[in-house]
N, C-alpha and C positions, 0 to 999 in steps of 0.2 A: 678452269674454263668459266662456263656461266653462274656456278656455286659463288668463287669469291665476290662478279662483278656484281651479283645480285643482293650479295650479304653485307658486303663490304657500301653498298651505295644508299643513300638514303630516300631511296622509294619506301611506298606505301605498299610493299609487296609479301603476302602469306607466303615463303620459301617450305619448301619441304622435301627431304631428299630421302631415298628409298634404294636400300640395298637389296639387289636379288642375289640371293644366294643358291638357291634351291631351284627345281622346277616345279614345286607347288606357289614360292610366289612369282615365278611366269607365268604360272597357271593365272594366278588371285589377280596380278597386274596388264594382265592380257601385254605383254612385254615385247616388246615392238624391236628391242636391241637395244643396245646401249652406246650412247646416251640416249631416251627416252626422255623427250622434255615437254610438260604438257603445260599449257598454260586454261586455266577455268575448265581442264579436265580433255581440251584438245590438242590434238598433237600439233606442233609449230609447222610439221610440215604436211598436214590434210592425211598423216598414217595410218590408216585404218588399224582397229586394235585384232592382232595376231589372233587367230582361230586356232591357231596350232602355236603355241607361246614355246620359246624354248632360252635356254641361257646362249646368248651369238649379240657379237657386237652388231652396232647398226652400220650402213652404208649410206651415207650423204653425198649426192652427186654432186652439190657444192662446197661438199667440206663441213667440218666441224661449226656448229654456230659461235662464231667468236661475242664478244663485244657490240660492235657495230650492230651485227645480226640483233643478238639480245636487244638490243634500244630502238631498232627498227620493231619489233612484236612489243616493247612496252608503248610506243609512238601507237600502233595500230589499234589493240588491247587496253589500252591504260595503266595507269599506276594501279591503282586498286583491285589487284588483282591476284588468284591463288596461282603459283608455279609449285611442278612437280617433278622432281630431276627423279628417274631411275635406270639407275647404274647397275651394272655388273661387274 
């Protein structure tokens, strides 16, 4: 999903991807579900960070952010910018 388009493109973009495996790091990541994609440390989608963090995929009421989505928040956001994918 947004891993390769972001890796594989030539933007000016800090990628960084993060395994939760545990529930001390849903604890550490305040882990919102997965995927968890944060762009300069906020969520894509205004997701407040989990007060009670636990390992549980996320629910997007418009679906996964494909592509498209992705280049609509670099458009917003800019190139220069930190991304933070955290998966479960």
């Amino acid at each position: 999903m947004g891993k390769n388009y972001i890796t594989n493109s030539n933007l000016d973009i800090d990628f960084e991807e993060i395994l939760v495996e545990t529930n001390e790091y849903a604890n550490k990541y305040k882990f919102r579900g997965s995927p968890t994609i944060l762009i300069n440390d906020n969520n894509i989608y205004a997701l407040e960070a989990n007060e009670t963090p636990s390992l549980s995929c996320g629910f997007y009421n418009s679906g996964l952010p494909y592509e498209k989505t992705l280049n609509d928040f670099i458009i917003l956001f800019g190139e220069s910018t930190k991304w933070t994918m955290i998966n479960y």
